[in-house]
N, C-alpha and C positions, 0 to 999 in steps of 0.2 A: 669338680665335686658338687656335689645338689643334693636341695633335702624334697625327698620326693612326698609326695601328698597328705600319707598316708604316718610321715615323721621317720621313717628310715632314711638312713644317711646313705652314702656310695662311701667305701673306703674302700679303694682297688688300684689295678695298677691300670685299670684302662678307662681313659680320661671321658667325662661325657659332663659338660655343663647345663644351667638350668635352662638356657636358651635355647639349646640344642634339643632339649623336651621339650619344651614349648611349642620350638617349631614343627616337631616330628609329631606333638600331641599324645606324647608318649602317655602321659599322668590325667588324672582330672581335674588340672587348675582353675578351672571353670565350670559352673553347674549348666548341666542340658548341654555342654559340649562332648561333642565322641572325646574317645581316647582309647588309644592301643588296650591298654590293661583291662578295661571293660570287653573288651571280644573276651575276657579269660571268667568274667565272673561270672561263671555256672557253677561254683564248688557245691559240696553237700553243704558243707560248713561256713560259717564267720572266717573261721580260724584256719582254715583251707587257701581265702582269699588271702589272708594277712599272708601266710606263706609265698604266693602268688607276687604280692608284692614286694618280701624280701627277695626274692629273685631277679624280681624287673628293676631292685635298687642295688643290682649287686652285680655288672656288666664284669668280665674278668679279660686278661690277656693268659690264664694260664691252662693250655693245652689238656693241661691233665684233670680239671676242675669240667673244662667243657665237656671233655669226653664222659666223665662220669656223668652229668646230669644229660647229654643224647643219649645213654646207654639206660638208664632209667625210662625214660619218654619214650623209646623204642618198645622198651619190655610191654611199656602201659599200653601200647596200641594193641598190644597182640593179647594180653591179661586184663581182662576189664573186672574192676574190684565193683562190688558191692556192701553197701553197709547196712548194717539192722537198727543204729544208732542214728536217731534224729538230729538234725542243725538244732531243734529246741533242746534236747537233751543233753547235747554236748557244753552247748550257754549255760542249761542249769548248771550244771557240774562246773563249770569254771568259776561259777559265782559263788557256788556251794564250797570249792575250797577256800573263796576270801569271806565267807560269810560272817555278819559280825556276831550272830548266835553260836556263841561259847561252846565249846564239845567241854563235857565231864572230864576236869583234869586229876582227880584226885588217885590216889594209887592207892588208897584202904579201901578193901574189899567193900567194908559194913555200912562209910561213909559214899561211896559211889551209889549201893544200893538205895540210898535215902534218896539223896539230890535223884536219883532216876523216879523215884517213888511222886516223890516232890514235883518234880517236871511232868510227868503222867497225867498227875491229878489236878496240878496247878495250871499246867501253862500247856493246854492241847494245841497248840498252833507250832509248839516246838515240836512235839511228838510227831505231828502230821509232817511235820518239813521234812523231818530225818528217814521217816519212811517214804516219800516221794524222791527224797535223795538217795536212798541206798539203792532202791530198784534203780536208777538212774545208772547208777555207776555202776551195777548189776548188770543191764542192760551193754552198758557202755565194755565191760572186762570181756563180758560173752564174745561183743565183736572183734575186741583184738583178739582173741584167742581163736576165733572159727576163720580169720583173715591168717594169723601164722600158721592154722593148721591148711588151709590152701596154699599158701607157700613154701610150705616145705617142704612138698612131693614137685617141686618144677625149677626147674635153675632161674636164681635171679642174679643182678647184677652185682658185682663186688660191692659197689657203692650203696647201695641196696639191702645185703645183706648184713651190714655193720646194725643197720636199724633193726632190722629183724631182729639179731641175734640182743640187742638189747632190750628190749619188749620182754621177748622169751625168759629173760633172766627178768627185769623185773617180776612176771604173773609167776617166777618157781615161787615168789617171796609168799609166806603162807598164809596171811588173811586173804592178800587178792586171788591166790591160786584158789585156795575154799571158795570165794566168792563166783571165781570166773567158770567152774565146775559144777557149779550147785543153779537154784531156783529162790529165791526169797518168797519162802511162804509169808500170803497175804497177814495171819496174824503171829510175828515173829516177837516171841516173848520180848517187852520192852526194854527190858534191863541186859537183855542180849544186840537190841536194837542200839541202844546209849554207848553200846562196850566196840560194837563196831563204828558208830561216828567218831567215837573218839582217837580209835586208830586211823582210821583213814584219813583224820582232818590234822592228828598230831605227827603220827608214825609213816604214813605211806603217802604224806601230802605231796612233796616231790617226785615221788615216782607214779602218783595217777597222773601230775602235771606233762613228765616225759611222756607217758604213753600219750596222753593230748595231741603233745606237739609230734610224735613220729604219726598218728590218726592224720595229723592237718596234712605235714609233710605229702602221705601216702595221696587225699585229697587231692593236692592240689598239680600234684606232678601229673594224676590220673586225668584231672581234667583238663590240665594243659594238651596230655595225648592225644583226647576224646575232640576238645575245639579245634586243635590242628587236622584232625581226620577229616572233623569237618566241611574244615575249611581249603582242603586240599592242597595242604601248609608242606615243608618237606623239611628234615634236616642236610643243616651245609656240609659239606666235606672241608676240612680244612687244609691246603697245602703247606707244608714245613718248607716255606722257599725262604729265604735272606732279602729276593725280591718281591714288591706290591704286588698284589693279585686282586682279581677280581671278576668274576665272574659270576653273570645269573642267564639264569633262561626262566621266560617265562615269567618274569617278577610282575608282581600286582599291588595293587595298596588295598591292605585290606579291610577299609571301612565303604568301600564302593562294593553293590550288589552285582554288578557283572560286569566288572572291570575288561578292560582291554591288555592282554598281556605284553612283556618287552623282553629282550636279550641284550643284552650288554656284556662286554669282554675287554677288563683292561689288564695288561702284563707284558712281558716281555719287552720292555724300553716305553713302552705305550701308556702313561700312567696319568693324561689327563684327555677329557672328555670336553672338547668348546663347544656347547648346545645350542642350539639356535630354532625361530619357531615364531610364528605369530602370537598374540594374545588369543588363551584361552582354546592352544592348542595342548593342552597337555605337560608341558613342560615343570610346575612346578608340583601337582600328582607325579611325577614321575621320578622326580627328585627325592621326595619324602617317602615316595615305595622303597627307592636304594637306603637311604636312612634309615630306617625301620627294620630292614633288610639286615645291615651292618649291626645292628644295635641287639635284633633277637639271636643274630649270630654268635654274638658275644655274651650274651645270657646261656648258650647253650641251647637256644631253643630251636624248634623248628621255624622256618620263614615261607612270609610270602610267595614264596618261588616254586616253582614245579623243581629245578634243580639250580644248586648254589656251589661255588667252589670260589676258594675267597685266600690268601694268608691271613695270620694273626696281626691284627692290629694290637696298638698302645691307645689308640680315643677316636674321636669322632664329634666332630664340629663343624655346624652349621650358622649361616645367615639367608636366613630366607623372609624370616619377619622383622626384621631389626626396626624397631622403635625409636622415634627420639625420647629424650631424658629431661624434660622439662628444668626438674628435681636440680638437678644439676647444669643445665642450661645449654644441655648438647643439642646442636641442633639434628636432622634427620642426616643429614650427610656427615657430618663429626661421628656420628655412632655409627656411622656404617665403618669409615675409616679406625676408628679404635676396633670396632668388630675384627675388622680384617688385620688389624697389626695384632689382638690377644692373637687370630690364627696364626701367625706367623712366630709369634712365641712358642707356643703348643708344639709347631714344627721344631722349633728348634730345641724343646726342653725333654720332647716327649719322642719324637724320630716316628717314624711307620703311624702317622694318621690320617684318617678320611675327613676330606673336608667338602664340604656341599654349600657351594653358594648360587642365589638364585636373585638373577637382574642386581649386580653389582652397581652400587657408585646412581644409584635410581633419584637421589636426594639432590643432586645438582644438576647443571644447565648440560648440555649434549656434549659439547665441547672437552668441558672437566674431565665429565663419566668415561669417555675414548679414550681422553689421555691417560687418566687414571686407571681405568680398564686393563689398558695396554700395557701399564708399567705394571700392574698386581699379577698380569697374564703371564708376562714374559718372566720374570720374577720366580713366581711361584713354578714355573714349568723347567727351572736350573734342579727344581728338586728328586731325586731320583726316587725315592723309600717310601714316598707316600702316595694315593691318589687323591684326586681334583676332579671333581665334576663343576663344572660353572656353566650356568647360563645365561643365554645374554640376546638384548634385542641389536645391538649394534653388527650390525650384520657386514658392515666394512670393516670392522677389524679383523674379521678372519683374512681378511687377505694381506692385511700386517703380520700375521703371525705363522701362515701358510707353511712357513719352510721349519719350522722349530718342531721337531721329528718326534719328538713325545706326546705333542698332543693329537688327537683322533677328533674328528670334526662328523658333530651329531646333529640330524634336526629331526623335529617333531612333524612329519610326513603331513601337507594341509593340500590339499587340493581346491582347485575355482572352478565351478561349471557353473555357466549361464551366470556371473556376476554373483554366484552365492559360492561363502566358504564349504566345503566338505571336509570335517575334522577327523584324522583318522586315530589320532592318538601313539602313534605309533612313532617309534624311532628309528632312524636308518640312516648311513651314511651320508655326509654332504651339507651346506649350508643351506638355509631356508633363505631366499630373499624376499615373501609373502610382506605385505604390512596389512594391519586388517585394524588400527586405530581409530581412523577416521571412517571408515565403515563400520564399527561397530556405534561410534557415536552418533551416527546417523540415523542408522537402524533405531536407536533409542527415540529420535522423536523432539530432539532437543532443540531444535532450531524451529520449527513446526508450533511447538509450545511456545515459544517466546514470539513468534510471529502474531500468534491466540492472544498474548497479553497485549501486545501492539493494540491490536484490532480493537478489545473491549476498553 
């Protein structure tokens, strides 16, 4: 459970911690860092985005939950909504229903007319508010009404049309229906002016706020459709199997401009991945594209991938960045080891999780990292229901673990011509045995420099 950025909580049945965003860069815990939810902020609205975000806070295991919001985001690619309602317009109007200028509560005829009289002549800054706010919410009724009157000659989604059908029934109510039918003439007798703030802000306060949030709703699913078009994003198919699955073609990380694609296939007895790869071939980009993958899958959204076929997970957990804890006095290798024991909780409390871990056991001497490697490796690969993707620079332990039939052996494709690396990014069958450490540190100049300090 995590509280994401934005103050939404995750309350669900499919597990995802704060580290696990952090790593994947789901949120914006950081200012001027990317993050997944930013590819989404194009809405019309504020209040488009916020939706946006209850979604990306709201990961689900439940089948029938995802189908409904693919089946809305489907509809949006092929119906593209327009609004006549401005992102400023919509702000006013939300501020205008908390506004702390009092609407006319009084119910006597004689007495309402005075206090309007009063307000007119006394106080013109309230006069002018209420008419910059009526046309507002004028404006604002016109476009739910011309938005149900285009969806109501086209099939929409079951999930979809519960909203609809609520809207609909709020604008029968009779001031907003007058309203959402008519024009606000520019000089609208004042004391008619006063008689409708006061409904709207006393009477129909909660049902302009519904109509709000199904406007945001409508927003932000549309533009979910629109950036995945884009972005030549797809939705997953999910299999209903008992066994782990996992499947992508073509997955990309989508904060890179011309990313290099990958296929990956786990099931059928096959349910972990031992990666292998020099520095800076790609490997941990490639990890956080499956992440991402997993995690928009489980929102319902479309993903990464040209095509995705996955079963339903219960969560999803990662170590890729794991930090030491000062705070508490862990050192960089103690946190990795607790990282990996909460996963192995997770396994055991939660059943069917994806777990992505990237250069295990990195915090101590070669020796430790192998053995412990080897025990987390073999260990974790007794588990049948979930997958494991792990990568790793220890490139002799694959041959420790060779014969243990579940896992599938990946590297990051590098090639050497004339002494220089060729990175291809790509992933394919088989171990990497490349090392490219000590050549990259050379390439940096490092020894050369301290040779310059010598000298002077």
């Amino acid at each position: 459970m995590f509280r994401a950025s934005a103050g939404y909580k995750i309350i669900s049945m499919f597990y995802i911690d704060n580290e696990t965003t952090k790593d994947l860069e789901i949120f914006s815990f950081e200012k001027k860092k990317a993050s997944l939810i930013e590819c989404f902020k194009k809405t019309n609205f504020l209040g488009g985005y916020d939706k946006i975000q209850e979604i990306f806070s709201s990961p689900t295991n439940d089948l029938q939950e995802l189908t409904d919001r693919q089946e809305i985001i489907r509809f949006f690619t092929k119906f593209h909504l327009s609004f006549e309602s401005s992102r400023e317009d919509l702000d006013y109007i939300e501020y205008y229903l908390i506004s702390t200028i009092e609407p006319l509560r009084t119910s006597n005829k004689v007495s309402f007319l005075l206090e309007a009289i009063a307000y007119r002549l006394l106080v013109k800054r309230v006069y002018d508010y209420n008419v910059i706010s009526l046309a507002k919410v004028v404006r604002f009724l016109h476009d739910v009404r011309k938005i149900l009157e285009e969806l109501s000659v086209i099939q929409v989604p079951s999930a979809l049309r519960s909203h609809m059908e609520k809207a609909a029934t709020i604008l029968e109510k009779r001031l907003l229906k007058r309203l959402a039918s008519q024009k606000v003439r520019k000089r609208l007798f004042f004391v008619k002016l006063f008689a409708y703030d006061s409904d709207l802000r006393l009477k129909y306060h909660q049902d302009i706020k519904m109509l709000l949030q199904i406007m945001y709703m409508l927003d932000a699913f549309s533009t979910i459709a629109r950036v995945a078009e884009e972005r030549g994003m797809s939705l997953p198919l999910f299999k209903e199997t008992d066994t782990p699955a996992l499947e992508m073609e073509g997955v990309v990380h989508p904060f890179l401009t011309d990313p290099v694609s990958n296929d990956l296939r786990l099931g059928d007895g096959r349910n972990m991945i031992f990666l292998t790869g020099p520095n800076m071939a790609g490997k941990t980009t490639l990890l956080k594209s499956i992440g991402i993958s997993v995690f928009m899958a489980h929102l319902g959204l479309p993903v990464p991938c040209r095509n995705m076929r996955l079963s339903i997970f219960n969560g999803l957990i990662t170590n890729i960045n794991t930090a030491d804890n000062l705070k508490i006095g862990y050192s960089y290798y103690y946190s990795e080891v607790k990282r990996v024991k909460s996963v192995a909780e997770k396994f055991r409390d939660n059943r069917k999780m994806v777990w992505i871990g990237d250069e295990l056991f990195r915090g101590t001497n070669i020796k430790d990292a192998y053995d412990a490697s080897k025990l987390i490796v073999t260990s974790f690969a007794r588990v049948k229901d979930s997958i494991m993707i792990i990568s790793s620079h220890l490139v002799e332990l694959a041959k420790e673990i060779d014969a243990i039939p579940t896992i599938t052996f990946q590297q990051m494709k590098t090639l050497v011509k004339d002494g220089e690396p060729q990175f291809t990014y790509t992933m394919s069958e088989g171990v990497s045995d490349i090392r490219l450490g000590l050549y990259i540190l050379k390439k940096e100049g490092i020894e050369e420099i301290i040779t310059e300090c010598l000298r002077d």
